[in-house]
ZAMARLO-510003 format. One record per residue (C-alpha): x, y, z; residue in three letters; residue number from 0. Coordinates in steps of 0.001 Angstrom, whole numbers. Last residue first. Layout:
# ZAMARLO-510003
(node (X, Y, Z), "ALA", NUM)
...
END
This chain:
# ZAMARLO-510003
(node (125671, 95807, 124521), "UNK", 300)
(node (123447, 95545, 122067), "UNK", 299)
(node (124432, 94837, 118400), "UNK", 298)
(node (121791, 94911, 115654), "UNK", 297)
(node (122283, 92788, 112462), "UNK", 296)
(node (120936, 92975, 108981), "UNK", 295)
(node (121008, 89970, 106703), "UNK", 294)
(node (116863, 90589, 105583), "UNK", 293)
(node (115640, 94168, 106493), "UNK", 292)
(node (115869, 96862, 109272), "UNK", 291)
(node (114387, 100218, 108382), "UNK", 290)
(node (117010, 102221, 110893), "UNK", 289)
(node (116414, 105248, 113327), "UNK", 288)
(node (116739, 103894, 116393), "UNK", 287)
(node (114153, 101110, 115283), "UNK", 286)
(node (112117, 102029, 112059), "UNK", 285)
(node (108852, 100633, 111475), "UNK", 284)
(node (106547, 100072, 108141), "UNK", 283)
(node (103058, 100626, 107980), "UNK", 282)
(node (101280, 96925, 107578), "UNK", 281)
(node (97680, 97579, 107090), "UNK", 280)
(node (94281, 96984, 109279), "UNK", 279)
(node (93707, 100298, 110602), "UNK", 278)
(node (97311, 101166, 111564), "UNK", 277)
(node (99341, 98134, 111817), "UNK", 276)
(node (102662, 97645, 113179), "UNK", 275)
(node (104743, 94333, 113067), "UNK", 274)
(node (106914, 91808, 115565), "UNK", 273)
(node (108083, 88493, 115582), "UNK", 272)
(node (110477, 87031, 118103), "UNK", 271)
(node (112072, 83998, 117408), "UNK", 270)
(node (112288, 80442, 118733), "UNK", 269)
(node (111616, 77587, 115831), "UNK", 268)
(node (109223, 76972, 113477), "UNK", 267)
(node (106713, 79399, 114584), "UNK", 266)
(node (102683, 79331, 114537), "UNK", 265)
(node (101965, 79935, 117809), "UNK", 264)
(node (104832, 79826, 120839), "UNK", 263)
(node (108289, 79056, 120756), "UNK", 262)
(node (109192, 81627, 123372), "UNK", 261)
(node (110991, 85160, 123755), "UNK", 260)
(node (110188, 86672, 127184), "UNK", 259)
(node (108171, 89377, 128449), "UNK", 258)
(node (106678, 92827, 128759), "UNK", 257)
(node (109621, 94456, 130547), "UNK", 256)
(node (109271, 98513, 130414), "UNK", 255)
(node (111860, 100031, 127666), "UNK", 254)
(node (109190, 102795, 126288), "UNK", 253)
(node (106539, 103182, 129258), "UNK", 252)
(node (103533, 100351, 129627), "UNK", 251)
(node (99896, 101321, 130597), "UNK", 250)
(node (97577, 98633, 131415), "UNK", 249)
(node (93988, 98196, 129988), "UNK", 248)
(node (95054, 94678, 128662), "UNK", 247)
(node (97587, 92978, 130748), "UNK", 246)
(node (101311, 92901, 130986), "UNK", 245)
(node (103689, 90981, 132408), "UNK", 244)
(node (103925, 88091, 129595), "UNK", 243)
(node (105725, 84949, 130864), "UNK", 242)
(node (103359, 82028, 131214), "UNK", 241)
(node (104138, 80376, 128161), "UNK", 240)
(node (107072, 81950, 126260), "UNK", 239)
(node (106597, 84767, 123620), "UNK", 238)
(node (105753, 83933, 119743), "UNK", 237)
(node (104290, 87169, 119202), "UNK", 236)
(node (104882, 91065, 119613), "UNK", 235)
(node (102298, 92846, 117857), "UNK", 234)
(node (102255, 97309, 117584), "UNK", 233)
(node (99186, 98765, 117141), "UNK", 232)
(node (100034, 102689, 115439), "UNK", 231)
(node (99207, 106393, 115841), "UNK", 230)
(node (102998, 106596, 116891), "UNK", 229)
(node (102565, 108986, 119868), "UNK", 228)
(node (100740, 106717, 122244), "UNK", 227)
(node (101243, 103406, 120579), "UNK", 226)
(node (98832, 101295, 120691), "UNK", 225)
(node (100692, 97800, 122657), "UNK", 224)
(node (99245, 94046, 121442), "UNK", 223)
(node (101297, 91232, 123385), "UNK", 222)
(node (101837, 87657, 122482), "UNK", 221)
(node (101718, 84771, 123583), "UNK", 220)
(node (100673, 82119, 120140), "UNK", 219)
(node (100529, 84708, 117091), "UNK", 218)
(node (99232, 81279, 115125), "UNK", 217)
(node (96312, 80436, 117334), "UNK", 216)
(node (95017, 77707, 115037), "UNK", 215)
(node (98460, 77058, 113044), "UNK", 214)
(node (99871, 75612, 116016), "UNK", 213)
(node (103490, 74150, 114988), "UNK", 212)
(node (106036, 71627, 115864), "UNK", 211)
(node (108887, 71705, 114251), "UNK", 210)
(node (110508, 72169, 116898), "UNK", 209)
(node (109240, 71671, 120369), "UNK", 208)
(node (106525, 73811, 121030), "UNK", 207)
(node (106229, 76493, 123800), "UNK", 206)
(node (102962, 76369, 125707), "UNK", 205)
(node (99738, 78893, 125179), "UNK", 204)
(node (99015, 80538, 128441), "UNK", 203)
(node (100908, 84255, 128153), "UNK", 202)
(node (97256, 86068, 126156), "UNK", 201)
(node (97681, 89912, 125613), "UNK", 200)
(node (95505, 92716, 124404), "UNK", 199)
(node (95299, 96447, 123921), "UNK", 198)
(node (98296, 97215, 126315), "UNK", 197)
(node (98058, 101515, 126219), "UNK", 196)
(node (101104, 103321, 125114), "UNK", 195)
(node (104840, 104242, 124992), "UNK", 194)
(node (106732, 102567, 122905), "UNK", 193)
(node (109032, 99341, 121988), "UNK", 192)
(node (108067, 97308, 125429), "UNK", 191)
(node (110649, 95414, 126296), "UNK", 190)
(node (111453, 91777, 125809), "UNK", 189)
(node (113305, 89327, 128083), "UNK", 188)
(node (115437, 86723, 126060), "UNK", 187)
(node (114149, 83295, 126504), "UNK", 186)
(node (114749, 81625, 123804), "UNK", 185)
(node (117246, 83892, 121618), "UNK", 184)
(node (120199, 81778, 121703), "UNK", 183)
(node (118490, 78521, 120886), "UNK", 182)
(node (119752, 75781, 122325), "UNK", 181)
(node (117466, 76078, 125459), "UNK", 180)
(node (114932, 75492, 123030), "UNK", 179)
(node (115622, 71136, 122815), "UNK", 178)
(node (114207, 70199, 119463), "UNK", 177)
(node (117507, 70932, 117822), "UNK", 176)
(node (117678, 72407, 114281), "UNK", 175)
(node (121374, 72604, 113005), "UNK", 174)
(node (123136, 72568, 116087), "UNK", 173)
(node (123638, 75184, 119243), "UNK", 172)
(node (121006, 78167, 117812), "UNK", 171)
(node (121102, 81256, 115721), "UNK", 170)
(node (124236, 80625, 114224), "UNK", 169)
(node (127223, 83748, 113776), "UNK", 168)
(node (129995, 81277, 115583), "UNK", 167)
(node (129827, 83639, 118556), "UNK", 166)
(node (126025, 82619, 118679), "UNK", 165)
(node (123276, 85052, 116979), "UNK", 164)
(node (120019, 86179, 118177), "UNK", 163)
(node (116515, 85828, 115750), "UNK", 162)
(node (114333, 88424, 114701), "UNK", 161)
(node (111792, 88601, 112584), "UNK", 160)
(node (110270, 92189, 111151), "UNK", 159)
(node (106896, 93056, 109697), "UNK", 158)
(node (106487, 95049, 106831), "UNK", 157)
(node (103671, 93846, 105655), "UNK", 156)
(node (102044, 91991, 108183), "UNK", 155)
(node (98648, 93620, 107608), "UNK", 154)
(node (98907, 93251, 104094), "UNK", 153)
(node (100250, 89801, 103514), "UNK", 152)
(node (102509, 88879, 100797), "UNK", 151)
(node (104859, 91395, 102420), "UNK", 150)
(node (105653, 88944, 105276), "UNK", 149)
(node (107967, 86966, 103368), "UNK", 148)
(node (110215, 89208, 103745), "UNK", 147)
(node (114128, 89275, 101707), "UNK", 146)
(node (112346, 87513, 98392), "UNK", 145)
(node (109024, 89530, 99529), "UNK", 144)
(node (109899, 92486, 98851), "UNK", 143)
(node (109707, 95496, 101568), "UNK", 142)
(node (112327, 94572, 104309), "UNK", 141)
(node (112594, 92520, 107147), "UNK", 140)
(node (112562, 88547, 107966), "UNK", 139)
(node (115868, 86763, 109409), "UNK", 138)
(node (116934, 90341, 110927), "UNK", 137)
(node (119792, 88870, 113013), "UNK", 136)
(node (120444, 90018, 117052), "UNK", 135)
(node (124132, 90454, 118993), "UNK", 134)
(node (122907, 91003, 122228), "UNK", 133)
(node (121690, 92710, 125435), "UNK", 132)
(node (118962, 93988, 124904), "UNK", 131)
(node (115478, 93304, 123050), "UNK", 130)
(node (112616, 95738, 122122), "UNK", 129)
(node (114423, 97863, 119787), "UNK", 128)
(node (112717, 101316, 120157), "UNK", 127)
(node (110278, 102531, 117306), "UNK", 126)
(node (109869, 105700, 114748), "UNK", 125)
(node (107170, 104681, 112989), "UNK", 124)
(node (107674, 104584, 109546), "UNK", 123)
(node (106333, 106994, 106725), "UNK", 122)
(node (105139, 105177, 103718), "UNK", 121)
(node (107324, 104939, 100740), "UNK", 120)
(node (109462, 101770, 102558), "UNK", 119)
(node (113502, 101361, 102134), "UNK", 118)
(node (115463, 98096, 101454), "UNK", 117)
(node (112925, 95993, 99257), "UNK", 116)
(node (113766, 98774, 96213), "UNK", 115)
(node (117463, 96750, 96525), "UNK", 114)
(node (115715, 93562, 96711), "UNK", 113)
(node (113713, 93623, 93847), "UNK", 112)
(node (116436, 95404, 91204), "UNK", 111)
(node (118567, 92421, 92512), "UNK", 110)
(node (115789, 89828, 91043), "UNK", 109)
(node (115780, 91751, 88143), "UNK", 108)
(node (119792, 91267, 87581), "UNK", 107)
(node (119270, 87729, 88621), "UNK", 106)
(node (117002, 87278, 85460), "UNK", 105)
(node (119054, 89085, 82996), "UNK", 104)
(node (122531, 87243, 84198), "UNK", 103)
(node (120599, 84068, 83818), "UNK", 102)
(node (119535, 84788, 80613), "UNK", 101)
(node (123607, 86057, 79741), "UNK", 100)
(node (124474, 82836, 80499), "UNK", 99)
(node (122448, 80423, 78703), "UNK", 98)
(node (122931, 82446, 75787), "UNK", 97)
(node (126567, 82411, 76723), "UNK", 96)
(node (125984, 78294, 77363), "UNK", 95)
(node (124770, 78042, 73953), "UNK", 94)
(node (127065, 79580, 71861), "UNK", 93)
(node (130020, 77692, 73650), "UNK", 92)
(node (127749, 74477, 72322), "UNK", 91)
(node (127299, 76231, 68812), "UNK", 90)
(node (131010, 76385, 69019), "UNK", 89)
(node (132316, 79580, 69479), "UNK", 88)
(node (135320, 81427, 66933), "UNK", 87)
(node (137085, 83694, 69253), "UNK", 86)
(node (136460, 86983, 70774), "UNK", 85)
(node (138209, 89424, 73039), "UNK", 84)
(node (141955, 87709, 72261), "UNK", 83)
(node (143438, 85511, 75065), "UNK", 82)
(node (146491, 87317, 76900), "UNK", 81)
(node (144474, 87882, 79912), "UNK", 80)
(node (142852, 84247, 80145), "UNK", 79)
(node (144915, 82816, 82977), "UNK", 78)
(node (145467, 86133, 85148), "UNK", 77)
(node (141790, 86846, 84721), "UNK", 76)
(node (140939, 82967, 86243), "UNK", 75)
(node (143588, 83818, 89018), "UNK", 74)
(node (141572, 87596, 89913), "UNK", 73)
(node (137711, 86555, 89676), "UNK", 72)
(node (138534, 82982, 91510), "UNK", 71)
(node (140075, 85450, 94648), "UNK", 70)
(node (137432, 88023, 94465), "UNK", 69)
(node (134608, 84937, 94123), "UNK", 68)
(node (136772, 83463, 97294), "UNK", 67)
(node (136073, 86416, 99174), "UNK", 66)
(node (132667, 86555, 98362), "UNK", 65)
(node (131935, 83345, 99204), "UNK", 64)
(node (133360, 83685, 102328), "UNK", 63)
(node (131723, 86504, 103454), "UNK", 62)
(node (128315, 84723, 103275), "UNK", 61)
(node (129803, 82420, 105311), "UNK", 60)
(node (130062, 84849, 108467), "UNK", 59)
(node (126074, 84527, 108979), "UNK", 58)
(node (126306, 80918, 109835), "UNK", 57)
(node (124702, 78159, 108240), "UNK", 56)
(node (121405, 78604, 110015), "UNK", 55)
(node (121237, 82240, 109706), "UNK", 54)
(node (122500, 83107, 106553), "UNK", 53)
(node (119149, 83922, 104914), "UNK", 52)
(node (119692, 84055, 101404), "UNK", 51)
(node (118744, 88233, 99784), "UNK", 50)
(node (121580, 89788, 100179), "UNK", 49)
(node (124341, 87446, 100318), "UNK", 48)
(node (122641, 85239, 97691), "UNK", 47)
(node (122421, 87884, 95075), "UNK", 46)
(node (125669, 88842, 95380), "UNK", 45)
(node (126970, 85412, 94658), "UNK", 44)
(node (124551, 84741, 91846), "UNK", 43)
(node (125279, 88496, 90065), "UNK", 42)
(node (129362, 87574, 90754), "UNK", 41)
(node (128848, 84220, 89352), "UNK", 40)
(node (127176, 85722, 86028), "UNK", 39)
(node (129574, 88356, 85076), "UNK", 38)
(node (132419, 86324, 85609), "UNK", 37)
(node (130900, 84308, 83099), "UNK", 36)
(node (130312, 86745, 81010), "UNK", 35)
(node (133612, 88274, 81262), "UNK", 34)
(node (135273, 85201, 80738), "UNK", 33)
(node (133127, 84411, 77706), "UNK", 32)
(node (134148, 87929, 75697), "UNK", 31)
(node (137835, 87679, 77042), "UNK", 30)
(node (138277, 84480, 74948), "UNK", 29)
(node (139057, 81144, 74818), "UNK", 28)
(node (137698, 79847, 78494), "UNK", 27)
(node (138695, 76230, 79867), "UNK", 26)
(node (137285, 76982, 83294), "UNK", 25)
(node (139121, 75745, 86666), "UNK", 24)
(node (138270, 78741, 88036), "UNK", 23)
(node (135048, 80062, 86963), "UNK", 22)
(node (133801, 76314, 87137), "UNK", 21)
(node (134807, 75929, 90785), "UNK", 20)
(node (133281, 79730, 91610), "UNK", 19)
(node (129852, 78325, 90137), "UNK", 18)
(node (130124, 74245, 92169), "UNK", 17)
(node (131088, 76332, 95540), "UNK", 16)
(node (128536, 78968, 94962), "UNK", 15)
(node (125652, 76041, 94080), "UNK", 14)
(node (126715, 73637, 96443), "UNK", 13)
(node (127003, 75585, 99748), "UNK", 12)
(node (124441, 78592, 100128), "UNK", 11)
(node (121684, 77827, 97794), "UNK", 10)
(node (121803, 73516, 97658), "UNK", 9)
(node (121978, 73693, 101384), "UNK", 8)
(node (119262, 76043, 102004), "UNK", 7)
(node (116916, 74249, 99920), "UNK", 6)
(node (118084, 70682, 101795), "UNK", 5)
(node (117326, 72780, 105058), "UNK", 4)
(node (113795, 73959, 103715), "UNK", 3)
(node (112729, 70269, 102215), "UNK", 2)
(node (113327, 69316, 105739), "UNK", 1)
(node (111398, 71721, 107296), "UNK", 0)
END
């Protein structure tokens, strides 16, 4: 987890800050290299407020890069507007524009990735969001793997992870306490998402402490609903020890408690994970009408 928050780090606060620096304080000769450049932050930038997930340095940050990209963008212009298109490049300039526009190719593909990640070809099933009461993050969803892990993995593929936000746009009190209660969404109830028959269920696994992790019962409590008129199993994991209301053989309605959010399974931290599956593959959900992915948020009130 470490490696992860250093990772993090380096994407969302060195790298921007150290790019939009450059842009500004830049010793550019000619139109040609500005525009390059400018070319190249703005493809980084963008391509870290979609596809970065912004919710352990806050979700409002992402924001802030962009509006400090605008504002390096506009006084590096004003500096460099009276230069002439081209200029004679050193093979040094040469090199960083190669260097440059190969970056600006490879980002540009990565984009192309995350945009077609942002709608499914199957049809979805139509579900209800199973938590109130809230301002929740998508930190998993979509249908490429740079915004969803999950779509490595066919059953899975189009599953969705959900944390809740703070009023400072965090998911928890800190950078990665141990204690749960610091997470917003521990211990949010959960409703059922459909109407349907409880397949199975298990509530008697206990909550680990992060980073803790049990990779031999890695859905931990959870809760397995068919769908009556969706034609689809839908799994809820990572719920709290001894909190699931439901049994196998039960009937739940839409918006019936099942629940609580835990740290149960194979988690890193308090979340709730949920996918459909209809004979063994993913098949992608919608909730009130919307394919959630990577950076959304859904506000409950």
């Amino acid at each position: 987890m470490t490696g992860t928050i250093i990772q993090l780090f380096i994407i969302q606060l060195l790298l921007p800050a150290l790019f939009i620096i450059s842009l500004w304080r830049a010793k550019i000769t000619s139109k040609l290299e500005w525009i390059i450049q400018g070319l190249f932050m703005t493809t980084f930038i963008s391509w870290i407020f979609l596809s970065s997930p912004w919710y352990w340095s806050g979700y409002y940050l992402r924001f802030v890069w962009l509006l400090l990209l605008v504002l390096a963008l506009f006084f590096s212009w004003k500096k460099i507007r009276t230069m002439p298109f081209r200029a004679a490049y050193s093979r040094s300039q040469k090199g960083s524009l190669v260097v440059y526009v190969l970056l600006l190719i490879i980002f540009g593909m990565y984009h192309i990735g995350i945009i077609n990640g942002y709608s499914a070809e199957e049809e979805a099933v139509e579900l209800a969001f199973p938590l109130q009461n809230g301002t929740y993050y998508v930190s998993h969803g979509g249908a490429d793997t740079q915004i969803n892990y999950h779509n490595a993995h066919p059953a899975q593929e189009f599953a969705v992870d959900v944390v809740a936000l703070n009023t400072l746009g965090s998911r928890a009190a800190g950078l990665y306490p141990e204690n749960l209660d610091k997470y917003t969404i521990y211990g949010k109830e959960l409703h059922s998402p459909c109407s349907g028959e409880v397949t199975a269920s298990r509530s008697t696994l206990p909550d680990l402490t992060p980073p803790e992790t049990n990779t031999d019962q890695p859905r931990g409590n959870f809760v397995e609903i068919e769908c009556t008129d969706q034609n689809a199993d839908i799994h809820m994991a990572h719920m709290q020890e001894g909190s699931v209301q439901v049994e196998e053989g039960e009937t739940v309605q839409e918006g019936d408690p099942i629940g609580v959010t835990g740290n149960s399974g194979n988690t890193s931290e308090p979340h709730l994970h949920i996918h459909a599956e209809r004979n063994g593959e993913g098949v992608p959900m919608t909730f009130n009408g919307r394919f959630l992915v990577r950076n959304d948020i859904v506000w409950l009130r």
